[in-house]
N, C-alpha and C positions, 0 to 999 in steps of 0.2 A: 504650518502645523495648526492643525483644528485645536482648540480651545475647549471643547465642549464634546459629546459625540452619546447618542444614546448607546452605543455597544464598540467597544475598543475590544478587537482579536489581538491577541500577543500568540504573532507567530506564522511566518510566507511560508509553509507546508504545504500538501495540495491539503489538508486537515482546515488547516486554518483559511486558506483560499476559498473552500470548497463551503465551509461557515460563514465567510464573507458574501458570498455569491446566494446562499440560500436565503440570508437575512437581507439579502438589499430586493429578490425578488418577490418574497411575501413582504412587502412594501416598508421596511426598515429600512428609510436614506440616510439616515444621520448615524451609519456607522464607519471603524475606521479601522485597518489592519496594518499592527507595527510589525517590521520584521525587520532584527536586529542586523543581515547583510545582506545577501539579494535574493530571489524568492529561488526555493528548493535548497537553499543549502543548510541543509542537514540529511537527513535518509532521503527524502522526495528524490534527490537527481542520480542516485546509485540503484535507485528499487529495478527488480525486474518489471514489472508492470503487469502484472498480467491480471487477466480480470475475468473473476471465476461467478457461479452464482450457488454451486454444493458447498455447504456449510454446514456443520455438526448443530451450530447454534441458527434455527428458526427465524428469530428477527436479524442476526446479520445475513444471512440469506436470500432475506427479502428486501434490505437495503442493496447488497448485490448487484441483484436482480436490476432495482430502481435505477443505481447508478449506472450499470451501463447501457443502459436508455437513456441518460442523463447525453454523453459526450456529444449528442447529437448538436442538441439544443445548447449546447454554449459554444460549441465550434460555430455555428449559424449564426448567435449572439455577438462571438466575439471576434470573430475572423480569426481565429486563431487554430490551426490544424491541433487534434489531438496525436494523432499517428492510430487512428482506431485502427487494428487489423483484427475478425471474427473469423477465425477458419473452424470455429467449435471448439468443445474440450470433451477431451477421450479422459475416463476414470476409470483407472483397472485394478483387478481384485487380482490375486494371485491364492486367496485361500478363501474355505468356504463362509471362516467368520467375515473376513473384510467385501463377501458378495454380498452375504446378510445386511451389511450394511450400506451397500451401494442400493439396494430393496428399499429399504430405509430411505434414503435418500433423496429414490425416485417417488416414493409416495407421498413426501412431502412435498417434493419439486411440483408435483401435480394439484396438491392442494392452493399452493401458491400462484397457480395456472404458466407454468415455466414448462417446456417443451421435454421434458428430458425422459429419456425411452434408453431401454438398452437395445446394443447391436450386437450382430453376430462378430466375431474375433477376426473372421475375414475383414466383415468390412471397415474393424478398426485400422488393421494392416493397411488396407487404403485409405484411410487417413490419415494415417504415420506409418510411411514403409520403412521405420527404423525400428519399431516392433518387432518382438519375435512370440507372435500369435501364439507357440507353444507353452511359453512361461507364463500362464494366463488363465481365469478359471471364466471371468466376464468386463465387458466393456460396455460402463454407461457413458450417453453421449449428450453433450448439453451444447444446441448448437449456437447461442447465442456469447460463449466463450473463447476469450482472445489473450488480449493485449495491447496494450496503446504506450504513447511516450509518454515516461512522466514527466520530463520540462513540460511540454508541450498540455497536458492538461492540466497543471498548475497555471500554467500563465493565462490560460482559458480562461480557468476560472475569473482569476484575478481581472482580467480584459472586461468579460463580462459582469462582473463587479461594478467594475470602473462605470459602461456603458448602464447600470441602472443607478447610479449615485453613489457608490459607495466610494471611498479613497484608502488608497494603500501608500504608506510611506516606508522604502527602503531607508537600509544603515541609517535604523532609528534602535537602537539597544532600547531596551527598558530596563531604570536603574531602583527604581523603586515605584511599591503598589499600595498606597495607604487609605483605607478607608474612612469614610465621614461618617458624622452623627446622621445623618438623613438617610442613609446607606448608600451613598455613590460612593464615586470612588476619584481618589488623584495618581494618576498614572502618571510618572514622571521620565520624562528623555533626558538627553546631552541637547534636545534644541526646544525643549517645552513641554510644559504639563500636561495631559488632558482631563477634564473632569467625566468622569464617564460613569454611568447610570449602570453598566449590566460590564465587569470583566470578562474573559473567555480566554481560558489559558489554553492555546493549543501548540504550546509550543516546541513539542518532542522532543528531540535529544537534552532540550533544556527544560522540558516539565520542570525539572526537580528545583531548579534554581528557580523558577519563575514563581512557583509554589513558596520556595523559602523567602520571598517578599512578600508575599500575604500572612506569612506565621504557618503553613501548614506542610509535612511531609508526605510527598505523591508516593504513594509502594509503586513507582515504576523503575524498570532497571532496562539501559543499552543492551543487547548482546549483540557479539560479531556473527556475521551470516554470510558464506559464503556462498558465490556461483562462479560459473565459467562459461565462456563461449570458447565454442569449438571452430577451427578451420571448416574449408567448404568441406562438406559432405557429395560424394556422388549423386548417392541416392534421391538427394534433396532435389539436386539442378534435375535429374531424371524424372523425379515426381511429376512436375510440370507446373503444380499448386502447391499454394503453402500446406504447411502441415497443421493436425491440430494441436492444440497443444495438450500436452499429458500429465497428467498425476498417477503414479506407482506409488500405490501405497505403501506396502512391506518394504518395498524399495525405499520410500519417504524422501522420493524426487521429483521432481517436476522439470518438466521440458517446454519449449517454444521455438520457433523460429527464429533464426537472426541472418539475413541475406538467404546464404546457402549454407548455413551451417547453423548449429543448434546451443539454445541458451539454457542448460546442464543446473539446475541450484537441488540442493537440499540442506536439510535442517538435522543438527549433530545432534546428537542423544546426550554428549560431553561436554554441552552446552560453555562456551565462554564469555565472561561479563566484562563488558566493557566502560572504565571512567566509572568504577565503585563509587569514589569520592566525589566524584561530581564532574560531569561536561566542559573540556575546556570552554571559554568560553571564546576565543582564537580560531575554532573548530569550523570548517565550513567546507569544502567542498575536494575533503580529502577521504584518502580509503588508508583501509587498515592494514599493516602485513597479512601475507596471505598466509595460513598454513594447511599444505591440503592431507598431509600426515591426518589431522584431525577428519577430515571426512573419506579419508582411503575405502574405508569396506564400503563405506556408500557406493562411492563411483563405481566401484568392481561390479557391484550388485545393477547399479543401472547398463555399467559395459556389457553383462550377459544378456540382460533382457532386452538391450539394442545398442548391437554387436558394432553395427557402423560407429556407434559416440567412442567404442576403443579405440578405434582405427583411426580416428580421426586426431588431427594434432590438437591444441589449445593455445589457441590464439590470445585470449586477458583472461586474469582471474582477475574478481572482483570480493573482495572482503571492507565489507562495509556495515555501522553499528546500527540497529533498530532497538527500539522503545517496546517494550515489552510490558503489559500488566501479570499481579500476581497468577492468575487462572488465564493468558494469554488472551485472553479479553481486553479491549479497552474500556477506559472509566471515562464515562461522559454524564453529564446531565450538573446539577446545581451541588455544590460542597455546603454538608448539613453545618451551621453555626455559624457560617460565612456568609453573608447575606448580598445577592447580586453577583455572587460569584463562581463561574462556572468553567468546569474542565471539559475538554478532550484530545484526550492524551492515552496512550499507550494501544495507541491506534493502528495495529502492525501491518492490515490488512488495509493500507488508505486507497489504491485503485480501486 
């Protein structure tokens, strides 16, 4: 255990990996990333993965954008496979307000110099022959959108961390975070303290506890989120190519690929919070009961508009909890009267 370090991450996320990775390569070697059990467990190893660059917000857009240009350069780094697959992402309106804003979208995407153009309804059909062209008013297409594994780019990171100087220590809890007069900081384990010059709380499912050792409460809250993969799909093996992947707005679902069959999630409107009182801290690389009662009208809604996802059996649900900010934003950057000490956290969209 370092002794000393000028930047201690609290927290193996690809969040906290991916802060490791960025500070060791703009030439910060003396830092060090604790992660209380093995890296991903928390949200990282349940995430779908998918990795978009259409974003309502402008600058996370252009991080996006940046990151999945990123996987290249540390898969090469670290020898470490991301699972990148790009088959494009198909964004579909189904009314005239949500075209408007696909318009929107693309105008930005352009100023940003990102590819994205709309297509005609046919030839999104041939990008996802699970589409049903009719329930559709337009299709923007951003062909630089996929997916990749989230182990697999966590540990990336983390590899390529390792290969520019940085160090990560597993099942290193942090039990306390106590500031000095000079403003560094003593970060304390079960196997030793570190003195560290710049904190970074990226700890997600445990923001809130890791926060409650510095004196400060994070507004971030779990919520459960579920998805599902489907059995094989005809269609899919018939295709011949992966598909792209899709966002249905009014539907408020997203699709991908998984073998020959399709990875189904959306997000409730009956939102459910997960560990109010706080994160076990026991918590690692378990999923939550599933209830799909709570997202019925969704699925129904995505069954009509591709008819194959009815037809098809379902293979896992996956219910599992994300860190949410109050405006579904994450809070990042330096905490004002805490000197040296900085968040990021509630970081929903970490691919």
């Amino acid at each position: 255990m370092e002794s000393h370090a000028r930047v201690v991450v609290i927290g193996g996320g690809v969040v906290g990996c991916s802060i490791l990775y960025h500070l060791a390569k703009f030439g910060w070697k003396d830092v060090v990333l604790l992660e209380r059990k093995e890296l991903t467990s928390g949200s990282s190893w349940h995430a779908a993965g998918m990795i978009h660059t259409v974003n309502a917000d402008s600058n996370i857009a252009r991080l996006q954008g940046y990151t999945i240009n990123l996987y290249k350069e540390i898969e090469e780094l670290s020898g470490q496979s991301c699972g990148i697959h790009r088959p494009g992402g198909l964004y579909l309106a189904s009314t005239p307000e949500r075209l408007d804003y696909l318009k929107q979208e693309r105008a930005k995407a352009r100023y940003m110099g990102l590819e994205t153009d709309f297509i005609s309804l046919k030839e999104a059909h041939e990008l996802n022959p699970l589409i049903d062209p009719a329930k559709y008013l337009g299709a923007l297409f951003e062909p630089v959108d996929g997916h990749v594994d989230p182990a697999g780019v966590t540990h990336a990171y983390a590899k390529a961390a390792r290969v520019l100087g940085a160090k990560v220590y597993r099942e290193t809890p942090v039990i306390e975070t106590k500031p000095r007069p000079n403003g560094s900081w003593d970060v304390v384990t079960p196997t030793g303290t570190i003195r560290a010059g710049i904190v970074v709380n990226a700890a997600g499912l445990w923001a809130r506890e890791v926060g409650r050792l510095a004196g400060i409460d994070l507004p971030v809250q779990p919520m459960e989120h579920h998805y599902l993969i489907t059995e094989e799909i005809p269609e899919l093996r018939a295709h011949g190519k992966e598909a792209a992947v899709t966002v249905d707005y009014e539907g408020n679902a997203y699709t991908r690929q998984e073998h020959f069959g399709m990875v189904l999630g959306t997000y409730e409107t009956n939102c459910v919070p997960w560990a109010v009182s706080g994160t076990p801290l026991n918590f690692g690389h378990e999923l939550l009961q599933d209830d799909l009662s709570r997202v019925s009208e969704r699925l129904e809604t995505a069954f009509e508009r591709m008819p194959a996802l009815g037809r098809a059996g379902i293979k896992k649900v996956i219910n599992g909890p994300f860190t949410f900010g109050p405006d579904g934003n994450p809070l990042i950057g330096p905490v004002p009267g805490l000197k040296n000490y900085w968040t990021a956290v509630g970081v929903m969209a970490g691919f």
